[in-house]
N, C-alpha and C positions, 0 to 999 in steps of 0.2 A: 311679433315676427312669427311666421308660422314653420313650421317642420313635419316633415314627413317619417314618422314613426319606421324602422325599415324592420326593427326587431329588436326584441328582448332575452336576456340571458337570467332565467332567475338562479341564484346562491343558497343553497344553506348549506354551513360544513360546521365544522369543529376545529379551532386554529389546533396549535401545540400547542400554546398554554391552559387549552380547554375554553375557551371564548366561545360561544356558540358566533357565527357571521350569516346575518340573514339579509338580503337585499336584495336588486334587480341592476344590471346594464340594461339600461336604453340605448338603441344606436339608433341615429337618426342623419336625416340630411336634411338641408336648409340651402339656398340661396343667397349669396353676401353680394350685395351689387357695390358696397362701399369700397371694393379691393378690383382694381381695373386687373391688375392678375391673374382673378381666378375663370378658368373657363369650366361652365359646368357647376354643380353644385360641389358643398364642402360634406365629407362623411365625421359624424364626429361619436360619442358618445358619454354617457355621466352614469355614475353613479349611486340609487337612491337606496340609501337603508329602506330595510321593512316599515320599522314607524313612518318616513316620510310617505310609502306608496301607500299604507293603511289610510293619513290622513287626505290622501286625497279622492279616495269612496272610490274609486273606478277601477276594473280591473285592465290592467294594462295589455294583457295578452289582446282584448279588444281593440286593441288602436296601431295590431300592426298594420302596417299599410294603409293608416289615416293619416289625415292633417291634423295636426293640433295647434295651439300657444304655448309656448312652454312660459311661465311666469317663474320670476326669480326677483329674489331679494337686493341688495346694494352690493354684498358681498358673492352674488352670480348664482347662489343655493338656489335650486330648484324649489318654488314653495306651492304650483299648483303646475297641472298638468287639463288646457282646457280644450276637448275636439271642437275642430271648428264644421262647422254646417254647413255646407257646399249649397247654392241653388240649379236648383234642376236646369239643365239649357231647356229654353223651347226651342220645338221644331219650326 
């Protein structure tokens, strides 16, 4: 399925119990044709710790305002993040 990357919110704090929290929001939109419902697209977003964005080599801040795949596991985890390649229209 593809999504349109709309924007990123990167984290790093210190909770109270002194936890370092290091990650990213993804917000994104996508298209659900399966819900006669919705008109328009759906705004959603997830959240990926630092290790998941490290493993997936790209930097994200590049894919605002791209398309991607978002690949995900059984249990819905985000486990790769892939732009998709547009071809050029002819004139």
């Amino acid at each position: 399925m593809e999504y349109l990357i709309v924007g990123i919110n990167e984290i790093d704090f210190t909770d109270e119990k002194g936890k370092r929290i290091q990650g990213t929001r993804l917000y994104f939109n996508y298209l659900d044709d399966t819900n006669p419902n919705i008109i328009g697209a759906i705004a959603d977003s997830k959240w990926l710790t630092k290790d998941q964005v490290d493993k997936f080599g790209i930097d994200l801040r590049t894919l605002v305002r791209k398309t991607v795949n978002i690949v995900t596991n059984m249990k819905g985890k985000i486990v790769n993040i892939i732009p998709v390649e547009k071809e050029a229209k002819q004139a």
